[in-house]
N, C-alpha and C positions, 0 to 999 in steps of 0.2 A: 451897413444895411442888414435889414432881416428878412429872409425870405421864407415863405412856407410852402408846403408841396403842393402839386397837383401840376395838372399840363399848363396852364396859363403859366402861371411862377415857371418851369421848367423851359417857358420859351424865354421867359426873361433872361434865365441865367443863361442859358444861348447868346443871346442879347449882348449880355455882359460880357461872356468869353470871349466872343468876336472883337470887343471896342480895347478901352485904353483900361487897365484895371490897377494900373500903379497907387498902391496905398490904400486902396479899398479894402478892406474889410467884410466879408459876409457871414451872418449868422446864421444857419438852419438848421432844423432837425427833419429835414428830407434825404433820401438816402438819395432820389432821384436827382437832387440838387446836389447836393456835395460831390455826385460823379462824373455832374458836367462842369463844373468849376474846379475840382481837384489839382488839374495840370493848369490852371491858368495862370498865366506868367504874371509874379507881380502882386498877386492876388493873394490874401489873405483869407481861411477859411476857419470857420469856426462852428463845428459839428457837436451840435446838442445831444447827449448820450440820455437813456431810457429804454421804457416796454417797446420792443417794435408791432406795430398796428401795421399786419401786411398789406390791409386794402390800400393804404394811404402808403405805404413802404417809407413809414415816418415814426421816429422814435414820439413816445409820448411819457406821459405820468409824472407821479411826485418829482425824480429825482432832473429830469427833464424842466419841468417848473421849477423849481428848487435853482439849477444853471441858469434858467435865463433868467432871474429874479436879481443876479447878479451880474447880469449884465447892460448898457445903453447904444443906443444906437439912433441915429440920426434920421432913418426913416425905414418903415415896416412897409412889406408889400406884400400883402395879405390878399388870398385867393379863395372864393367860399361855393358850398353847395347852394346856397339860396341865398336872394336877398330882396327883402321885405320890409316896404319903405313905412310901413307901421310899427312891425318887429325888428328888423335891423337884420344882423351877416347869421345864419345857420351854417349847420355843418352837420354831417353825420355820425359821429362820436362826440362823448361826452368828454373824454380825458383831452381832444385836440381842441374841443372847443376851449378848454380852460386854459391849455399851454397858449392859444392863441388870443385868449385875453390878456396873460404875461406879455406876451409880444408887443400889442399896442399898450401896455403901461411902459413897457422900456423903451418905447421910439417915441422921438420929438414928432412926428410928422408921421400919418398911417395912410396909403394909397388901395385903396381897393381894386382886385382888377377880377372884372367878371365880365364877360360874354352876355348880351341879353336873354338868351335862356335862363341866367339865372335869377330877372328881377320876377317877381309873384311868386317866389319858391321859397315855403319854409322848409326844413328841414329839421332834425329831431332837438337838436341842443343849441341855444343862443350863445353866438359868440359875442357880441356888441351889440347896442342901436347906434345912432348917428353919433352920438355926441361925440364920440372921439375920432373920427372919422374925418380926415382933413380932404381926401380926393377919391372918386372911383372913377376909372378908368374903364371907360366899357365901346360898342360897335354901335351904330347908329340904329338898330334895333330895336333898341331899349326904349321903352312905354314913354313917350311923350309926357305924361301925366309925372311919372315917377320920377325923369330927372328934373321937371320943373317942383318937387315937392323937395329932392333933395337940396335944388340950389338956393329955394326957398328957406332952409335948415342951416344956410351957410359950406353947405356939402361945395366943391370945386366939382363937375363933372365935365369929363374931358370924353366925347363919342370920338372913337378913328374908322 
C-alpha cells in the first residue's frame, strides 16, 4: 500500500501498527509515517527519498517521482487539503500535488480519506478529479449533496 502524510494517513498507520502486518508492504514519503511504522513487526517499509517540504515533513520533487514511478502497488490512500466535487483532491504544494498523482498512477485501487471539512475546499494545486478515484472515505458530515454527486460518478463513499 501507499500511504501519504498528514494526520488522517498518520492515524491509519497507527491503525496498521496495532493489526496483523505480516507481508505487507508500505510505501511513503512521509517522515510522519515511516516513524510510526518503522519498528512494526513483520512489516515492510519503503521510504521515498527527496527535497524535504517541512510543513508536510514529506520528502517531495523529481527524484521522489522519479522512485515512485518505479514502483506498484495495490492500493493508495491518499489524504488531501481540499476536496472539490467539480475540481477534484487539492493540496497546498505544487511539487506533492504531482508526487501524489504518481501515487494514484501506481496503485490498482486509490481511497480517499478526508474529514468533511474538507469537502468545498480548493486549495492551490490539483491533485486529481474523480476519475481515478475508486473510494473516499470520510464522517457523516459531509455535504449530503456531495456524496450523492460522487456516487453518482461511480465514486464508493463510505461516511464512519
Amino acid at each position: 500500500v501507499i500511504l501519504c502524510t498528514g494526520s488522517t494517513s498518520a492515524e491509519l498507520a497507527s491503525q496498521i501498527r496495532q493489526g496483523r502486518q505480516d507481508g505487507l508492504t508500505v510505501i511513503t514519503y512521509a517522515l510522519n509515517i515511516a516513524s510510526i511504522l518503522s519498528e512494526a513487526p513483520g512489516l515492510s517499509l519503503v521510504m521515498i527519498g527527496g527535497i524535504l517540504r517541512r510543513e508536510s515533513s514529506a520528502f517531495v520533487g523529481p527524484h521522489a517521482e522519479q522512485m515512485m514511478e518505479s514502483l506498484h502497488a495495490d492500493h493508495c490512500f491518499l489524504s488531501t487539503v481540499g476536496l472539490d466535487v467539480e475540481v477534484g483532491l487539492t493540496t497546498l504544494d505544487i511539487m506533492e500535488a504531482q508526487l501524489n498523482r504518481r501515487m494514484i498512477q501506481a496503485a490498482r485501487k486509490v481511497t480517499v480519506l478526508a474529514d468533511s471539512s474538507k469537502f468545498g475546499h480548493r486549495s492551490l494545486s490539483v491533485i486529481s478529479d474523480f476519475r481515478s478515484i475508486h473510494c473516499v472515505i470520510t464522517d457523516e458530515g459531509a455535504p449530503a449533496a456531495d456524496v450523492e454527486k460522487l456516487r453518482s460518478r461511480g465514486v464508493e463513499v463510505c461516511l464512519v
